[in-house]
VOTILO-690859 format. One record per residue (C-alpha): residue in one letter; x, y, z. Coordinates in steps of 0.02 Angstrom, whole numbers. Example, Ala and Ser with C-alpha at 12.3 -4.5 7.8 and 13.67 -1.06 7.14 Angstrom:
// VOTILO-690859
   residu        u        v        w
        A      615     -225      390
        S      684      -53      357
// end
This chain:
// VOTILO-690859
   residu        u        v        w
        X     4456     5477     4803
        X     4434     5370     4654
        X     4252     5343     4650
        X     4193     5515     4709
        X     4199     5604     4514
        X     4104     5443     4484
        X     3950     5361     4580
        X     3883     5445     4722
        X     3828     5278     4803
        X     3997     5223     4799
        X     4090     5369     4865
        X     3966     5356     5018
        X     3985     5167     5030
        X     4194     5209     5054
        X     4160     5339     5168
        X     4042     5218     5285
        X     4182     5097     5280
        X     4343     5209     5312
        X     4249     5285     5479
        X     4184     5113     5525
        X     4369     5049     5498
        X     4423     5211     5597
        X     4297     5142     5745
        X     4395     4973     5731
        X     4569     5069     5766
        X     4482     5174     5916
        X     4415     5016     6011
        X     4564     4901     5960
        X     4692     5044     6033
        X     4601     5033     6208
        X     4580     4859     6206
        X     4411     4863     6198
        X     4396     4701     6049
        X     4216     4680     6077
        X     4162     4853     6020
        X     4278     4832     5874
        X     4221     4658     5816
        X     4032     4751     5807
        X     4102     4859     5663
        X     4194     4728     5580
        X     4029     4669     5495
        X     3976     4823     5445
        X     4165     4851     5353
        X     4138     4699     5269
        X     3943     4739     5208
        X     4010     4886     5132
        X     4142     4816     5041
        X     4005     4675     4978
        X     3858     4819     4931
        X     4001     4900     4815
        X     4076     4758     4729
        X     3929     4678     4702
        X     3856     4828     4607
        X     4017     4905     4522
        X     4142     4722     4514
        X     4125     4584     4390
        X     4189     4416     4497
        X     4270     4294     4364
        X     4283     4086     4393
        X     4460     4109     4483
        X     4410     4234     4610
        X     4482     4386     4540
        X     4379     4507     4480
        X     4362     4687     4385
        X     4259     4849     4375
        X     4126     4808     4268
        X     4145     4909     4106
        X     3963     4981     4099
        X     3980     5071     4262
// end
């Protein structure tokens, strides 16, 4: 894993959102879409905690590990 020789925080963060995304599979392979729009959110925090503390977001969207991290 990329971050893991890195930043603790993040490492966690990627691990929260691989089993939450795992969750999504489980409910979505029985049908059961309710159950795995609840995770969907938390997916999406995860991604936004990280990037907002190790990403640098330019004018045109794109953006870039921040060089200090």
């Amino acid at each position: 894993m990329f971050w893991k020789a890195k930043k603790a925080d993040a490492t966690q963060w990627a691990r929260d959102a691989r089993l939450k995304v795992e969750s999504i599979q489980a409910a979505a392979g029985i049908g059961n879409w309710n159950a795995a729009k609840e995770s969907v959110g938390a997916v999406g925090q995860a991604c936004t905690t990280c990037h907002g503390a190790y990403r640098e977001r330019f004018d045109d969207g794109l953006s870039e590990l921040r060089s200090k991290n």
